[in-house]
PQR file with spaces between the fields and no chain letter, atoms N, CA, C, O and H, PARSE charges and radii, in Angstrom:
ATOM       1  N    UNK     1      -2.688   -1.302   16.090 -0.4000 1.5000
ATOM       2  CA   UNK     1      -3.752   -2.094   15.485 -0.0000 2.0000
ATOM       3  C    UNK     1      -4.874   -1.199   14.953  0.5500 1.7000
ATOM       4  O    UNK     1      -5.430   -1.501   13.897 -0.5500 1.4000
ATOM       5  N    UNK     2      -5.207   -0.173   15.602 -0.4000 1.5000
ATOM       6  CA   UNK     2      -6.612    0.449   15.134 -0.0000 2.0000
ATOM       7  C    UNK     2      -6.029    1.541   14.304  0.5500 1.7000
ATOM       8  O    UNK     2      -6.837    2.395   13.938 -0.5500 1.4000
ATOM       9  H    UNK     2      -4.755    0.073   16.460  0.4000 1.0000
ATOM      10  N    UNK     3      -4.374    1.734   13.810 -0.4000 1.5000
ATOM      11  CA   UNK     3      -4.142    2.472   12.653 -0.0000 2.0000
ATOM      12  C    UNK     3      -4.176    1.329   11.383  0.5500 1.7000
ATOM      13  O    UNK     3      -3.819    1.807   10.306 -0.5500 1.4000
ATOM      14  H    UNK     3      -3.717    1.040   14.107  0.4000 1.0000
ATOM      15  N    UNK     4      -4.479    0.182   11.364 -0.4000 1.5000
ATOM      16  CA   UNK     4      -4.235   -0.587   10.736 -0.0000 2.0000
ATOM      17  C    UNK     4      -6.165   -0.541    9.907  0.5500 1.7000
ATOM      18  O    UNK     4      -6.372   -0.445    8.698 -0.5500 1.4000
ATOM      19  H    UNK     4      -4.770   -0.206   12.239  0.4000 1.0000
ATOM      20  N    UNK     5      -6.994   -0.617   10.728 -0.4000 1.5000
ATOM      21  CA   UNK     5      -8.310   -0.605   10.850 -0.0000 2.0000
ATOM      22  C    UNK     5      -8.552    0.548    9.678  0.5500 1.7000
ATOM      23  O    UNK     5      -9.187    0.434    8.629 -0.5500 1.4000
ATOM      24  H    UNK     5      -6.825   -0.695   11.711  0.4000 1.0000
ATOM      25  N    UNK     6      -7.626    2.026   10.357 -0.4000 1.5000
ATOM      26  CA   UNK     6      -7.944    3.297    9.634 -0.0000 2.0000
ATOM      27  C    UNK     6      -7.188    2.641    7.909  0.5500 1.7000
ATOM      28  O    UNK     6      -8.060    2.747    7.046 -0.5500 1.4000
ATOM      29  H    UNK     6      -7.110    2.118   11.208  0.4000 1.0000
ATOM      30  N    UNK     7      -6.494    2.331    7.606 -0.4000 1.5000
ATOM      31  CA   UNK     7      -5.966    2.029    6.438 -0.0000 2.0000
ATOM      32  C    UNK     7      -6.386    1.203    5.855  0.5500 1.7000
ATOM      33  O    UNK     7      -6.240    1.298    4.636 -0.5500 1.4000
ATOM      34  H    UNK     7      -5.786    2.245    8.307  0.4000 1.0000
ATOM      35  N    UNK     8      -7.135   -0.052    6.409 -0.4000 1.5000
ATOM      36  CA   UNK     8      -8.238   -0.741    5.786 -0.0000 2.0000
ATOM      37  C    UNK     8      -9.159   -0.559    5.345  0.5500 1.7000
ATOM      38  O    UNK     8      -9.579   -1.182    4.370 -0.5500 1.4000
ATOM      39  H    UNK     8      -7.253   -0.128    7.399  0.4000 1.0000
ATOM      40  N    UNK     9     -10.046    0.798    6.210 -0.4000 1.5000
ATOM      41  CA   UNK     9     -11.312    1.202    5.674 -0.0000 2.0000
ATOM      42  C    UNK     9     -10.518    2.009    4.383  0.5500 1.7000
ATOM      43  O    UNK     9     -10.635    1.637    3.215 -0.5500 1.4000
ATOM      44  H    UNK     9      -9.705    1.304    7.002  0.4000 1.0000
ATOM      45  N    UNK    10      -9.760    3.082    4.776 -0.4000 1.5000
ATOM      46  CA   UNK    10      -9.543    3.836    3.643 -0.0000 2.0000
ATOM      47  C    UNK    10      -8.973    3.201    2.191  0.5500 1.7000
ATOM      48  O    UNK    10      -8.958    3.972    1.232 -0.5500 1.4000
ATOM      49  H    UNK    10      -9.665    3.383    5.724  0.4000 1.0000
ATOM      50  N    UNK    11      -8.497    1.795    1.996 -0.4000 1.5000
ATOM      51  CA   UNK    11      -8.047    1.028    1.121 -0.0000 2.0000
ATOM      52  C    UNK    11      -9.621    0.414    0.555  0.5500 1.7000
ATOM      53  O    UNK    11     -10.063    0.181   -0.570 -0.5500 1.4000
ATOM      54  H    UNK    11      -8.509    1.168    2.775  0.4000 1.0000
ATOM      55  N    UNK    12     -10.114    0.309    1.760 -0.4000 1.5000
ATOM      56  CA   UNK    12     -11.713   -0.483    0.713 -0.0000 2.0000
ATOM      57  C    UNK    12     -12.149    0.933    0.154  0.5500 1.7000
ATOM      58  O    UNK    12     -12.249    0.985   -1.072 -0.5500 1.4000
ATOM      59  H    UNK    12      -9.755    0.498    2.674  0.4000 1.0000
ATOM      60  N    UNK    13     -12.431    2.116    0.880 -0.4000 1.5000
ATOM      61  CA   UNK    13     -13.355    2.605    0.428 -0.0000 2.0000
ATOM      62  C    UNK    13     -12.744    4.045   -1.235  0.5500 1.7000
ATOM      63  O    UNK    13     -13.229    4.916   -1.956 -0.5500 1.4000
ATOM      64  H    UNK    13     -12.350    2.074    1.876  0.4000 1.0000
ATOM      65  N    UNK    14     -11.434    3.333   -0.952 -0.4000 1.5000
ATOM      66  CA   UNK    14     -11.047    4.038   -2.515 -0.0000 2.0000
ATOM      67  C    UNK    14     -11.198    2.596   -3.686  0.5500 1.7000
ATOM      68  O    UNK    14     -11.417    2.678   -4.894 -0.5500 1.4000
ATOM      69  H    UNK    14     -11.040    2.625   -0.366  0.4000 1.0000
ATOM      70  N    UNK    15     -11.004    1.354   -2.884 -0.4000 1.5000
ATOM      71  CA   UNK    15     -11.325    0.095   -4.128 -0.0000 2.0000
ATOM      72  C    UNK    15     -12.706    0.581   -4.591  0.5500 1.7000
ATOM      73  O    UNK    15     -13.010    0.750   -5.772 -0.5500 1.4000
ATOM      74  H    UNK    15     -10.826    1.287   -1.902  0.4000 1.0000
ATOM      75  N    UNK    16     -13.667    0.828   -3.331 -0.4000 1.5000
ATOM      76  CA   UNK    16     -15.268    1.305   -4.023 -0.0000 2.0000
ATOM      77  C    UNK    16     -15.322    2.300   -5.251  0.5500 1.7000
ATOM      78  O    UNK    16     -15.822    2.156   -6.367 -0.5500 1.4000
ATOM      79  H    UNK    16     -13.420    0.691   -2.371  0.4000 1.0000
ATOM      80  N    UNK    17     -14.741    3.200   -4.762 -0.4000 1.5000
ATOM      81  CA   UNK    17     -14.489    4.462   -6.003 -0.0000 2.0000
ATOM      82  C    UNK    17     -14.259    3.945   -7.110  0.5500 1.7000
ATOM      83  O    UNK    17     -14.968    4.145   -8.097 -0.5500 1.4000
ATOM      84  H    UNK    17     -14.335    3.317   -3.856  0.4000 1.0000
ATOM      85  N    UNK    18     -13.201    3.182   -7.096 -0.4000 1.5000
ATOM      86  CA   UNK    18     -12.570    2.460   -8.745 -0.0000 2.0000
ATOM      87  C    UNK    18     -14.068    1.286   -9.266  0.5500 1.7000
ATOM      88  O    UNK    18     -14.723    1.233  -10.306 -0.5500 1.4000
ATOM      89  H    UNK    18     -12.626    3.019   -6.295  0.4000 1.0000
ATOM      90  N    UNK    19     -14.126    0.567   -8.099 -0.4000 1.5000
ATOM      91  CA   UNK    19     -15.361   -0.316   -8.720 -0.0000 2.0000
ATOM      92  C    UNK    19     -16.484    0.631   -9.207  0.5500 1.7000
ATOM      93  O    UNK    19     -17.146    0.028  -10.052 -0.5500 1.4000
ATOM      94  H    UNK    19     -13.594    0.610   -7.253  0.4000 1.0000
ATOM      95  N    UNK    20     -16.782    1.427   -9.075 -0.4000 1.5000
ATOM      96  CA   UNK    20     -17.884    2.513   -9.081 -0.0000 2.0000
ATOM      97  C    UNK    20     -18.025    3.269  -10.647  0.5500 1.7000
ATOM      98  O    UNK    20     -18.897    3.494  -11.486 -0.5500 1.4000
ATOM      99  H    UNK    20     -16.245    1.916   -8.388  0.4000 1.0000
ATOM     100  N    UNK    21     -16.406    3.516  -10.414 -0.4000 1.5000
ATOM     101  CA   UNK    21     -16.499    3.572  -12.243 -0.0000 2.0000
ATOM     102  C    UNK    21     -15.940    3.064  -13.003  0.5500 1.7000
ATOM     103  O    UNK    21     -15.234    3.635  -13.834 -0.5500 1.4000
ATOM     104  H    UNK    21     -15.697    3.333   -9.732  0.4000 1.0000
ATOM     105  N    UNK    22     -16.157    1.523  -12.888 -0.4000 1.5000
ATOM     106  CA   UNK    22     -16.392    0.649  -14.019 -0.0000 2.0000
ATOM     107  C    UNK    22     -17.557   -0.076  -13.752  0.5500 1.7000
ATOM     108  O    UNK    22     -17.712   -1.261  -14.043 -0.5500 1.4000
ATOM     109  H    UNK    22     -16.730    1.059  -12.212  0.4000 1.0000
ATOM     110  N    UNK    23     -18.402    0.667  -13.179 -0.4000 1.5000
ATOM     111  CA   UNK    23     -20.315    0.593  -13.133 -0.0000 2.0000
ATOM     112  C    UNK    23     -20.086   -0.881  -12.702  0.5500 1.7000
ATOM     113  O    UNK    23     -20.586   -1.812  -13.333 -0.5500 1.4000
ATOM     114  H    UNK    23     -18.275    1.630  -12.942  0.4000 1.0000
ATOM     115  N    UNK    24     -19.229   -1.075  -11.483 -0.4000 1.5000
ATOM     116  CA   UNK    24     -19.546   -2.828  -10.706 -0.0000 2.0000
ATOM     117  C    UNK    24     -20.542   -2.376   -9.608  0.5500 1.7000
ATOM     118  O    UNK    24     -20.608   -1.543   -8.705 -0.5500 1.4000
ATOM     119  H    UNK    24     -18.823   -0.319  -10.970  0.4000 1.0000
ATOM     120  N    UNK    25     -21.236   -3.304  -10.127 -0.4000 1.5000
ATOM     121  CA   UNK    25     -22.684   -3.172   -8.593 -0.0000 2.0000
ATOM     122  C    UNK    25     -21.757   -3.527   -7.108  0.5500 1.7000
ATOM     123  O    UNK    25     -21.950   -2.983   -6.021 -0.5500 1.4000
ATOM     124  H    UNK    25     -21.183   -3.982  -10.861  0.4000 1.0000
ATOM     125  N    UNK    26     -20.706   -4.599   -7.415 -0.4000 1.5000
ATOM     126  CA   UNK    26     -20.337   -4.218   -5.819 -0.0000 2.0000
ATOM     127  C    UNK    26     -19.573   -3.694   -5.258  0.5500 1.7000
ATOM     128  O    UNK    26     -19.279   -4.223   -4.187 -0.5500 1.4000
ATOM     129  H    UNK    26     -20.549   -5.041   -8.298  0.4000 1.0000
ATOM     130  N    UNK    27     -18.730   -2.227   -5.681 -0.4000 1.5000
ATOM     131  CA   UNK    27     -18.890   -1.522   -5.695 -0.0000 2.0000
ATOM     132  C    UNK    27     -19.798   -0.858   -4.072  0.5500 1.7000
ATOM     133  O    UNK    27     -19.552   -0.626   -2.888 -0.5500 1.4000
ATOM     134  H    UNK    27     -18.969   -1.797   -6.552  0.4000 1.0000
ATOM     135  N    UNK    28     -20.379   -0.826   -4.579 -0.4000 1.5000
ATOM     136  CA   UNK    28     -21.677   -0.844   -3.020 -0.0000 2.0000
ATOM     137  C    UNK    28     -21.363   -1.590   -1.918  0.5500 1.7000
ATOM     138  O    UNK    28     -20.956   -1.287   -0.796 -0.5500 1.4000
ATOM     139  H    UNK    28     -20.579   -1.014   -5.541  0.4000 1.0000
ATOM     140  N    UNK    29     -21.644   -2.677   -2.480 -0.4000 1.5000
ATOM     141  CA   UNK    29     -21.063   -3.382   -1.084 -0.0000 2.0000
ATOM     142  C    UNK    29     -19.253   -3.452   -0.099  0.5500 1.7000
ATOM     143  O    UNK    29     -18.987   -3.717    1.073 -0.5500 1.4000
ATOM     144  H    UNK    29     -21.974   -2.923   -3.391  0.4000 1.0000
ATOM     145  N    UNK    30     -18.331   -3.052   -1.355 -0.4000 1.5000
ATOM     146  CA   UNK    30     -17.312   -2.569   -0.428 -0.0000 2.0000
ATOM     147  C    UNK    30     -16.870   -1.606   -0.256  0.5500 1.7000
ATOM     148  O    UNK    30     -15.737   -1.426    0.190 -0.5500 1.4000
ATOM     149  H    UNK    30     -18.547   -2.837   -2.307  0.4000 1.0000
ATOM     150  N    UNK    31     -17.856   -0.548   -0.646 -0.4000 1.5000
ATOM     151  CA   UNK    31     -17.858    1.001   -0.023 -0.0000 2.0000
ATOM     152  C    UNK    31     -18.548    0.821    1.187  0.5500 1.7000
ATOM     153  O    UNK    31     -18.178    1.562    2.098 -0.5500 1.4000
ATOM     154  H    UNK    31     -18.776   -0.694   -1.008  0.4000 1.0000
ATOM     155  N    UNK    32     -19.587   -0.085    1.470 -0.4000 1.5000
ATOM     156  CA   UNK    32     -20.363   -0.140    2.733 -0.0000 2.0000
ATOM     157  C    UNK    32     -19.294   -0.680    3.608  0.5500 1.7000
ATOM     158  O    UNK    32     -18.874    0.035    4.518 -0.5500 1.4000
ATOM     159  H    UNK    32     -19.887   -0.687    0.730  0.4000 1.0000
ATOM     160  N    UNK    33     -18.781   -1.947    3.413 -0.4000 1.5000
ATOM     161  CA   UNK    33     -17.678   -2.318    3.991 -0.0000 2.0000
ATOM     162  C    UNK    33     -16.154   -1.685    4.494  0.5500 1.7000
ATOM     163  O    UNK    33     -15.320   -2.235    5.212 -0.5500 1.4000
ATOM     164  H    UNK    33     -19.123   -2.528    2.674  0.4000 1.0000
ATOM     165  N    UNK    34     -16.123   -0.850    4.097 -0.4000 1.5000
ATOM     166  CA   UNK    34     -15.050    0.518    4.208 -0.0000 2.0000
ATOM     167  C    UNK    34     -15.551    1.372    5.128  0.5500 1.7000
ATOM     168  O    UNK    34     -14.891    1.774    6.086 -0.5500 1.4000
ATOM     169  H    UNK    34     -16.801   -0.403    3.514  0.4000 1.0000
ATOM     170  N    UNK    35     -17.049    1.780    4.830 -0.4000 1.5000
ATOM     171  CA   UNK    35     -17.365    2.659    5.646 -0.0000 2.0000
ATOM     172  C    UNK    35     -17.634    2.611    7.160  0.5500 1.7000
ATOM     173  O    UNK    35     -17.537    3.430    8.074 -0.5500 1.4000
ATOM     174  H    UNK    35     -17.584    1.453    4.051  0.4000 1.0000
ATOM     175  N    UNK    36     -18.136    0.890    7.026 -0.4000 1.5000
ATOM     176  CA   UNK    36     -18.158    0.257    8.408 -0.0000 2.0000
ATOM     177  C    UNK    36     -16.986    0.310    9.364  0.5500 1.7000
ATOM     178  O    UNK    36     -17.026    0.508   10.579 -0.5500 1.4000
ATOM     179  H    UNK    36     -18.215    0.225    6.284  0.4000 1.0000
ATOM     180  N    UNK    37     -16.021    0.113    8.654 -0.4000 1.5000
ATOM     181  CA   UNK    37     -14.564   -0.194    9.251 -0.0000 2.0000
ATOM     182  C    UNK    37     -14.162    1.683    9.764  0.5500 1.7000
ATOM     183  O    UNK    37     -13.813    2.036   10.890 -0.5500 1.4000
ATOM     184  H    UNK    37     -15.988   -0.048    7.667  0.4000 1.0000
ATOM     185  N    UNK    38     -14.306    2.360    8.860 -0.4000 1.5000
ATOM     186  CA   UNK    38     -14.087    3.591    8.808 -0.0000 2.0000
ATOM     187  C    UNK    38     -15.093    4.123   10.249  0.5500 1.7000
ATOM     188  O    UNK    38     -14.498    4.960   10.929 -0.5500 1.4000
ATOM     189  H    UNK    38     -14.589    2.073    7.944  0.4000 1.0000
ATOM     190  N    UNK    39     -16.345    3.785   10.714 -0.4000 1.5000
ATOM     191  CA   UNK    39     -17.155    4.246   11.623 -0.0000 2.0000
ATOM     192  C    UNK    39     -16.464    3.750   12.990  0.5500 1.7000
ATOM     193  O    UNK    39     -16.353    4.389   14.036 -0.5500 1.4000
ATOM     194  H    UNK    39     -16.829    3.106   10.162  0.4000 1.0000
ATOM     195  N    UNK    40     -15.938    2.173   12.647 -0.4000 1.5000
ATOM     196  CA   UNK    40     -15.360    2.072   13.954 -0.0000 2.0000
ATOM     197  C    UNK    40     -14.236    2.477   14.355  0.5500 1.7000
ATOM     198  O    UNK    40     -13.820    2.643   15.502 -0.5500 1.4000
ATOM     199  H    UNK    40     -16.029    1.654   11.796  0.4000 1.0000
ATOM     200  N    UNK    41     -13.675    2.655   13.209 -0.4000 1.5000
ATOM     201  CA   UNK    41     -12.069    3.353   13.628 -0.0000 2.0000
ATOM     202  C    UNK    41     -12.130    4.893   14.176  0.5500 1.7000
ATOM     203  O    UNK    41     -11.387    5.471   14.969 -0.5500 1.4000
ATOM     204  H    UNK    41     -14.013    2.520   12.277  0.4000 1.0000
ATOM     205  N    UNK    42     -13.333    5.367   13.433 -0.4000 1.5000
ATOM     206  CA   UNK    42     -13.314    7.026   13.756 -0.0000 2.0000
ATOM     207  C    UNK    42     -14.322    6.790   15.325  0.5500 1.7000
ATOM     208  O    UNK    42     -14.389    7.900   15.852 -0.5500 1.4000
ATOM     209  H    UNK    42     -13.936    4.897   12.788  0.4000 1.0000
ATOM     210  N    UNK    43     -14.805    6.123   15.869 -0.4000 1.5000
ATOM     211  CA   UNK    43     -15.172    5.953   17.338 -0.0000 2.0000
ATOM     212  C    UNK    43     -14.499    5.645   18.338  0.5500 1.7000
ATOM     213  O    UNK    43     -14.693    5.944   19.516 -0.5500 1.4000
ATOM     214  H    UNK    43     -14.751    5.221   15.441  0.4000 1.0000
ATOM     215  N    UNK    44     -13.154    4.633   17.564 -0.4000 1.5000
ATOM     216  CA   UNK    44     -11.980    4.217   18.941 -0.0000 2.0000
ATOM     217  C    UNK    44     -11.305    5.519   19.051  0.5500 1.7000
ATOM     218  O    UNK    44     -10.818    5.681   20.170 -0.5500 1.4000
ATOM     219  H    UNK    44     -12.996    4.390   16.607  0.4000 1.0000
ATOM     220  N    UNK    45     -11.071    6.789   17.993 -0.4000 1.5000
ATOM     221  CA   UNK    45     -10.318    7.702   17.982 -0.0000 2.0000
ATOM     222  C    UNK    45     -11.617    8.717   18.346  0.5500 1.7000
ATOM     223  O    UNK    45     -11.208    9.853   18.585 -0.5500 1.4000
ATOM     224  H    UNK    45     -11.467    6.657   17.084  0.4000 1.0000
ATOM     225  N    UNK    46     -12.627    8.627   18.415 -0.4000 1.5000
ATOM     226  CA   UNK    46     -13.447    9.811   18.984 -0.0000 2.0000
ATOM     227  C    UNK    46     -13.430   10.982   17.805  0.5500 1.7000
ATOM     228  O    UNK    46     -13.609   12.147   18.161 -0.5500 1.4000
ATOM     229  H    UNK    46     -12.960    7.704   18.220  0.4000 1.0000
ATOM     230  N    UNK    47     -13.295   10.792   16.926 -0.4000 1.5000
ATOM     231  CA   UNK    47     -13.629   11.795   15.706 -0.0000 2.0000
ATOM     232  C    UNK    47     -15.042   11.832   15.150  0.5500 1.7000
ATOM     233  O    UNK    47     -15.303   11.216   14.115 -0.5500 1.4000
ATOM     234  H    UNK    47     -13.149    9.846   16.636  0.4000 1.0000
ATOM     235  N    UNK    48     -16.070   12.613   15.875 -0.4000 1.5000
ATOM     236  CA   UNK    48     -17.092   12.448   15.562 -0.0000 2.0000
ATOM     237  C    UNK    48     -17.801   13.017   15.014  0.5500 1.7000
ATOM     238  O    UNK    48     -19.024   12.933   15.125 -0.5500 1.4000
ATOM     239  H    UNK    48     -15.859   13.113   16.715  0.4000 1.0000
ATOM     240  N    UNK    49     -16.940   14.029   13.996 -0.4000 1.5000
ATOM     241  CA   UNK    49     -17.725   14.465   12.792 -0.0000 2.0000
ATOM     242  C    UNK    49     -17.401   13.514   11.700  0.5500 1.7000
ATOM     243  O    UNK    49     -18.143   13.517   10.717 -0.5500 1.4000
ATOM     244  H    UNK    49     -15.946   14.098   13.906  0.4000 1.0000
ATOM     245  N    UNK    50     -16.245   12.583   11.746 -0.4000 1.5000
ATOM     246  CA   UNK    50     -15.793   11.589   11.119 -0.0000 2.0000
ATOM     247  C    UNK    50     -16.749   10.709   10.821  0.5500 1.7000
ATOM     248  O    UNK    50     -16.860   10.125    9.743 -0.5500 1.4000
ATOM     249  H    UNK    50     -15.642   12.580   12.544  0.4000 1.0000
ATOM     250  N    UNK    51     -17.903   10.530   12.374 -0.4000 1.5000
ATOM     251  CA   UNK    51     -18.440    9.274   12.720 -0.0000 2.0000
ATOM     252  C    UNK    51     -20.184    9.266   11.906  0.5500 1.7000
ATOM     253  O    UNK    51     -20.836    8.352   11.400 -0.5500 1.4000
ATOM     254  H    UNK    51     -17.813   11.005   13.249  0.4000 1.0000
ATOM     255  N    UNK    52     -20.547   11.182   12.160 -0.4000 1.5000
ATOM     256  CA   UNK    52     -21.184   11.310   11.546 -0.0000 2.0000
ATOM     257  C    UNK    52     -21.427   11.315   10.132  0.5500 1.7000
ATOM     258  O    UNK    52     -22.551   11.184    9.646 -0.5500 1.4000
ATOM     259  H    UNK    52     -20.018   11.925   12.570  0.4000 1.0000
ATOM     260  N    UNK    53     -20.060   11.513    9.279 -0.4000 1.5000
ATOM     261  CA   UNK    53     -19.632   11.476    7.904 -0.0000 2.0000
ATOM     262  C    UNK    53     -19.641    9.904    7.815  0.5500 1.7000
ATOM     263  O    UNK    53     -19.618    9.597    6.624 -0.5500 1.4000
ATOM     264  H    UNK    53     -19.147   11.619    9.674  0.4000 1.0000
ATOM     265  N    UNK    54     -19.668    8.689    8.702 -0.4000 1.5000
ATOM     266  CA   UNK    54     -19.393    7.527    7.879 -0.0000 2.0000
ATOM     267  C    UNK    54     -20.614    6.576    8.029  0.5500 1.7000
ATOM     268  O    UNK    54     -20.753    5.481    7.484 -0.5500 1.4000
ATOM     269  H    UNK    54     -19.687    8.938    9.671  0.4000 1.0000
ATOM     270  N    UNK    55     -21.781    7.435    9.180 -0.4000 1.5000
ATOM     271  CA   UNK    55     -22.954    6.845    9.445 -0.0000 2.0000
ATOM     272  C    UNK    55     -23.702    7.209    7.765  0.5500 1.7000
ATOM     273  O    UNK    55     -24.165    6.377    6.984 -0.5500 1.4000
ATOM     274  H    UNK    55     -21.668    8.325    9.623  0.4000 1.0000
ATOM     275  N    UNK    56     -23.624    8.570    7.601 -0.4000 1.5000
ATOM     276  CA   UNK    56     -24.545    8.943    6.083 -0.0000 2.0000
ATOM     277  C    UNK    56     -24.076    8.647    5.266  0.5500 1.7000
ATOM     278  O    UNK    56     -24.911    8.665    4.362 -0.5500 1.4000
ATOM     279  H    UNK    56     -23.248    9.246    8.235  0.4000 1.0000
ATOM     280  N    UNK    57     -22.544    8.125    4.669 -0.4000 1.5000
ATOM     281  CA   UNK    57     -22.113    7.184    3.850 -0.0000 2.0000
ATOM     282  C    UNK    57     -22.844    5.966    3.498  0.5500 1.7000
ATOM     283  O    UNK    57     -23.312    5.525    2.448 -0.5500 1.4000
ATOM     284  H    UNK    57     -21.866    8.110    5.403  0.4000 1.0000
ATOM     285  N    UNK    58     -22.764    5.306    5.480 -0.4000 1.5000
ATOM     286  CA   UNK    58     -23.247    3.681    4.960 -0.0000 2.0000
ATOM     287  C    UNK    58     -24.833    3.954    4.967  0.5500 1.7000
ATOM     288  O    UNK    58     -25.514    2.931    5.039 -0.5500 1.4000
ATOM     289  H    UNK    58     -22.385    5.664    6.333  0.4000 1.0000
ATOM     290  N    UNK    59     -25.327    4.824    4.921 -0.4000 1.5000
ATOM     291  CA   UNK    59     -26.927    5.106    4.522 -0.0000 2.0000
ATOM     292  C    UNK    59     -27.019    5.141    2.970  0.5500 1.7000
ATOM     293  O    UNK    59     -27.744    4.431    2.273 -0.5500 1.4000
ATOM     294  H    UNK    59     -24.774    5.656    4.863  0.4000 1.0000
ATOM     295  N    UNK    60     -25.971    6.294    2.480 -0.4000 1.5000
ATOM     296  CA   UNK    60     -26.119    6.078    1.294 -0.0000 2.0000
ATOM     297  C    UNK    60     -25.556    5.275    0.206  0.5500 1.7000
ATOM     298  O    UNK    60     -25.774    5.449   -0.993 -0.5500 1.4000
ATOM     299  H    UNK    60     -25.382    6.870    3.046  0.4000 1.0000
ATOM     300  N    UNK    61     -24.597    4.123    0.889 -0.4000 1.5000
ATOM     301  CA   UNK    61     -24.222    2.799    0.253 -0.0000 2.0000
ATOM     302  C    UNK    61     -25.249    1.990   -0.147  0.5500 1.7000
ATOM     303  O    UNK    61     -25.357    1.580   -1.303 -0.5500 1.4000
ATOM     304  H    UNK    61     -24.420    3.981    1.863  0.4000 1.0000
ATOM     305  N    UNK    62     -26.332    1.626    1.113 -0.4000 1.5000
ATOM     306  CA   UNK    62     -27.840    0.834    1.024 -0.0000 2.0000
ATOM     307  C    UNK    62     -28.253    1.498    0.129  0.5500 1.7000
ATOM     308  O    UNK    62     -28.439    0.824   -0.884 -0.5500 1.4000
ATOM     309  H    UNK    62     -26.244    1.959    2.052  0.4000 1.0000
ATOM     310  N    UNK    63     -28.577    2.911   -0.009 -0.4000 1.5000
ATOM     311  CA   UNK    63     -30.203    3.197   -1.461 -0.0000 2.0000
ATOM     312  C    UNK    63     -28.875    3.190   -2.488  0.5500 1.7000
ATOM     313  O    UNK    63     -29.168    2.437   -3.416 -0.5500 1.4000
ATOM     314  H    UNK    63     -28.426    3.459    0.814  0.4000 1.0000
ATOM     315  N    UNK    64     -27.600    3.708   -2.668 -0.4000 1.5000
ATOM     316  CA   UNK    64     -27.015    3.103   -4.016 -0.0000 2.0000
ATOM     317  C    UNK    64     -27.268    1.760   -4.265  0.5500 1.7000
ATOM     318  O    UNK    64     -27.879    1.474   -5.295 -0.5500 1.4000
ATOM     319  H    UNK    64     -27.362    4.319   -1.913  0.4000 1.0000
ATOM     320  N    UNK    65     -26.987    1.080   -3.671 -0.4000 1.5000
ATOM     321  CA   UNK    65     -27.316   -0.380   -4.055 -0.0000 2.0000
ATOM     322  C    UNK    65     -28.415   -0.450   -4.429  0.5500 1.7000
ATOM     323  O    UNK    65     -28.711   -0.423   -5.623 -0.5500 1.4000
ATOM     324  H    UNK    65     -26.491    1.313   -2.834  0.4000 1.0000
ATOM     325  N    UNK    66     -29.224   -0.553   -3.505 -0.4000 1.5000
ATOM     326  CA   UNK    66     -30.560   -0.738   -4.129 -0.0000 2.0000
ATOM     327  C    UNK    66     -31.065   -0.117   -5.145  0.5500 1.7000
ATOM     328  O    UNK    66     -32.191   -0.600   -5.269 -0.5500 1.4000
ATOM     329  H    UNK    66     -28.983   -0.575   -2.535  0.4000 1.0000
ATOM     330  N    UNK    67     -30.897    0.718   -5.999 -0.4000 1.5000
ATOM     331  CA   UNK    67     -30.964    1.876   -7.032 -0.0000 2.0000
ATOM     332  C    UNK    67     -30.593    1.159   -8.059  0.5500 1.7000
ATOM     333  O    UNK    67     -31.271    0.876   -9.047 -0.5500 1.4000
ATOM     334  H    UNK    67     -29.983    1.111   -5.898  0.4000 1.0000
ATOM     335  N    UNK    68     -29.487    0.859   -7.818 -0.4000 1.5000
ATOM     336  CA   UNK    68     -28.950   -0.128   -8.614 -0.0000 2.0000
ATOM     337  C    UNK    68     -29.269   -1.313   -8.976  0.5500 1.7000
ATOM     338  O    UNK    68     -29.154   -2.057   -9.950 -0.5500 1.4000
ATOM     339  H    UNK    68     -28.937    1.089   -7.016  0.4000 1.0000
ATOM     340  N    UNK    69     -29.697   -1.299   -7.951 -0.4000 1.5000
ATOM     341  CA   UNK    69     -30.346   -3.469   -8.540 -0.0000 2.0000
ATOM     342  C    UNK    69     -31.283   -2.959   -9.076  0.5500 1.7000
ATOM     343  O    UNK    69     -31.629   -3.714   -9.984 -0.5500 1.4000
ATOM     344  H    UNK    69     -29.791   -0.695   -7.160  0.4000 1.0000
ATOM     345  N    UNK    70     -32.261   -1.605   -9.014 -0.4000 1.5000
ATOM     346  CA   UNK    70     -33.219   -1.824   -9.545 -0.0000 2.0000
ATOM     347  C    UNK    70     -33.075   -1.614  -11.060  0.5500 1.7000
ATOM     348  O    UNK    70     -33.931   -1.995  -11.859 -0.5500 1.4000
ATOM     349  H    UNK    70     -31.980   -0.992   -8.276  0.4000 1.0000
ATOM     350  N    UNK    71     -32.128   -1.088  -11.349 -0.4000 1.5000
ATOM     351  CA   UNK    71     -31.802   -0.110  -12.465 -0.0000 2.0000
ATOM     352  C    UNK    71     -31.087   -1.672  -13.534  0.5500 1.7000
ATOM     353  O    UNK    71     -31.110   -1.850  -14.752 -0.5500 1.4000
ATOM     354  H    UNK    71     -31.433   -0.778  -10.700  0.4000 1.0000
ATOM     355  N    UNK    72     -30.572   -2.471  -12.503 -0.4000 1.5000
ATOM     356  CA   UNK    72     -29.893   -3.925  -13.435 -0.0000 2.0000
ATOM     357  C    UNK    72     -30.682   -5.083  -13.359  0.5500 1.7000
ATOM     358  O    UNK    72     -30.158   -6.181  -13.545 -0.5500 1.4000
ATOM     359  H    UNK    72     -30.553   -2.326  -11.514  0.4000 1.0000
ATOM     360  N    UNK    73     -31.892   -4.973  -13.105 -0.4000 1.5000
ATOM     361  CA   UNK    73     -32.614   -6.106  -12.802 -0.0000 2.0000
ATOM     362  C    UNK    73     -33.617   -6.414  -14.085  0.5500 1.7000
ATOM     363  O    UNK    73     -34.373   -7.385  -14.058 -0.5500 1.4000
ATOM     364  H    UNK    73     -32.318   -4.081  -12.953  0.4000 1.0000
């Protein structure tokens, strides 16, 4: 089950990439959603440079977004 988790995050967070460049604002939101999945999977497995790589991700999912709305608003 929690290899299933790892292939979920990694399936959202390459959909983000593709949404990303075709400039979709959400995009953001399911790179955040990837990355989430990705933080918990890399904590049931104890990979915690993983964990630290997916905490500053979903930090920098929030100011992309928001960057963005400001930039499409």
């Amino acid at each position: 089950m929690i290899n299933l988790l790892g292939w979920l995050a990694t399936s959202l967070i390459l959909l983000g990439y593709y949404l990303n460049a075709k400039q979709d604002t959400s995009s953001w939101i399911v790179w955040f959603v990837g990355n989430l999945c990705m933080l918990v999977y890399s904590l049931f497995i104890s990979a915690w440079p993983q964990v630290g790589l997916a905490i500053a991700l979903l930090c920098l999912n929030v100011y992309g977004y928001i960057e963005w709305k400001k930039i499409n608003s």
